[in-house]
Structure formats: C-alpha cells, structure tokens
C-alpha positions as CSV (number, residue, x, y, z in Angstrom):
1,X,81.7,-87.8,26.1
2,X,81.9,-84.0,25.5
3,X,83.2,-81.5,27.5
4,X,80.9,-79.9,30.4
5,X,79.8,-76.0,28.4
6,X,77.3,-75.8,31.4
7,X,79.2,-75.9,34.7
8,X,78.0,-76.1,38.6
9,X,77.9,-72.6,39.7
10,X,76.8,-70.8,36.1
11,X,74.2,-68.3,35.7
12,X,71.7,-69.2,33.2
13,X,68.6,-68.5,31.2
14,X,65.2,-70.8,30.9
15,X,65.3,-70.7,27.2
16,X,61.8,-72.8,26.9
17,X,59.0,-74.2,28.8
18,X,57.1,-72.6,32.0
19,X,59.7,-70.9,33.3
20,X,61.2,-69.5,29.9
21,X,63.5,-66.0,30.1
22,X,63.5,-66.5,34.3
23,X,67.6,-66.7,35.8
24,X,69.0,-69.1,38.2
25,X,72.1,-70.9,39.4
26,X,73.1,-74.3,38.2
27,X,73.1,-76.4,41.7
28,X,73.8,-80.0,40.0
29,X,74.7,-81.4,36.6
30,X,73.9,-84.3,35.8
31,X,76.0,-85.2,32.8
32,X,74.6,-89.3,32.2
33,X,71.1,-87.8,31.7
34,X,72.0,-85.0,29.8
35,X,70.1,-82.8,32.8
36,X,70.7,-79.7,35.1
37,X,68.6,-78.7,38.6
38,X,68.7,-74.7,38.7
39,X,67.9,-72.7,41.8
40,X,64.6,-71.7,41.8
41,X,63.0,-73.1,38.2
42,X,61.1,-76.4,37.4
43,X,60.2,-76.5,40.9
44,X,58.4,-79.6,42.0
45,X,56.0,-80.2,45.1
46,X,55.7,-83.4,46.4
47,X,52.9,-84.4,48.9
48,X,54.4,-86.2,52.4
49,X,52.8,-88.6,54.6
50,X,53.1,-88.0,58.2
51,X,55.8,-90.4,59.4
52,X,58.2,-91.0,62.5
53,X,60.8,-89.2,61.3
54,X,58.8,-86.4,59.7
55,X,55.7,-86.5,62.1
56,X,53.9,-82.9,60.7
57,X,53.9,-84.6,57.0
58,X,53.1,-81.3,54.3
59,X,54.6,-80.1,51.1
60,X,58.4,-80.2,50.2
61,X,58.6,-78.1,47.0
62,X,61.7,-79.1,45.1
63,X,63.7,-78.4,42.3
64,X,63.7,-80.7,39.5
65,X,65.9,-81.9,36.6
66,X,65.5,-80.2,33.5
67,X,66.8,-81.2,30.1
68,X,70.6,-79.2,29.8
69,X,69.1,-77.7,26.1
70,X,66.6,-75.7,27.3
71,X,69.2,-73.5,29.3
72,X,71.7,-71.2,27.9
73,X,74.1,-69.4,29.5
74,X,73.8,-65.9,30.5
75,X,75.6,-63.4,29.2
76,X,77.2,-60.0,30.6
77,X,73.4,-58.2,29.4
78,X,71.6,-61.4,31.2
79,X,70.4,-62.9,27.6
80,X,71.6,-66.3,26.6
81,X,74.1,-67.4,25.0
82,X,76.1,-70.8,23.7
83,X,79.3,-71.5,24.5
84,X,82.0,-72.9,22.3
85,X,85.7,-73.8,23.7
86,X,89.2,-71.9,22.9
87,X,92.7,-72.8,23.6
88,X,94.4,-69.2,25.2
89,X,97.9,-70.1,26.6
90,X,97.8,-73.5,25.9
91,X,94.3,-74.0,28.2
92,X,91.0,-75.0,27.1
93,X,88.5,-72.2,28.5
94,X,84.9,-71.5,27.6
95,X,84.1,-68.6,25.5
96,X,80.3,-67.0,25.1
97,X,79.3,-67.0,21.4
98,X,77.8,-63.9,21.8
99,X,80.1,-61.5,23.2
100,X,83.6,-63.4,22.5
101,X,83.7,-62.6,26.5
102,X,85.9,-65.7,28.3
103,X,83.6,-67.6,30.8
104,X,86.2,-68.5,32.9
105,X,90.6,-69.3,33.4
C-alpha cells in the first residue's frame, strides 16, 4: 500500500462535487476505502426515532466519507495542490507540487 499524501489534521480543498472550492480539516482517513471525513463538507442528516436512550429523537447532521481524489491539499494561497514525497536528511517528508513548500518534518 502507498504511503498516506493526505494526513489526519491537513487542510484541504473540495476539488469536485457540491461542495467543490469550500476548506476543511481532515478528521479521519480511512485508508482501506480509499476515503476521508472533512470538517464541515459532505455533510449528512440522518432522521432518528425517539428511543430510550435518545427520547427527543430529531436530526443528527453528520459528516460523511468522501472519496480521498476529490480533495487536494491546500496550499500556502489556500488553492490545491498534490503532494509528492522527498528524502531531505535521510527522511521521507511531503512536499506540495505547487510551491516546492515542505508539508511537514
């Protein structure tokens, strides 16, 4: 399996669908399903039943997996960018196409 190029914690832009060009912050990767859940984007509602343990019932709004291509990461002018990987003092880091800028180490 490849290496990670989006991370937990990145900033990154909605390159396609509803929410195309909004920002968020990567909450969860899920790697086996090729997904991320972003803050904020793809958001979800899901319709409860009034049960014992949630007696009022109502609308949980949630964010939802979204496929890991249609989200690049942001770069220093908040655009997005790909990400390839350089070795710098013997360490893999992540480096942003556009600017050269190192992501992070």
């Amino acid at each position: 399996m490849a290496a990670a190029k989006i991370k937990k914690g990145d900033s990154v832009v909605v390159r396609s669908g509803k929410d195309k060009g909004r920002t968020g912050t990567v909450t969860q990767v899920l790697p086996k399903e090729g997904k991320v859940v972003v803050e904020g984007i793809n958001v979800m509602t899901r319709h409860r039943k009034p049960s014992q343990t949630n007696p009022q019932g109502g609308i949980d709004r949630l964010p939802a997996p979204m496929a890991i291509s249609k989200v690049g990461l942001a770069d220093t002018d908040g655009k997005p960018t790909r990400v390839r990987f350089e070795t710098k003092d013997g360490k893999k880091v992540r480096v942003a196409v556009k600017s050269g800028e190192t992501i992070d180490g």
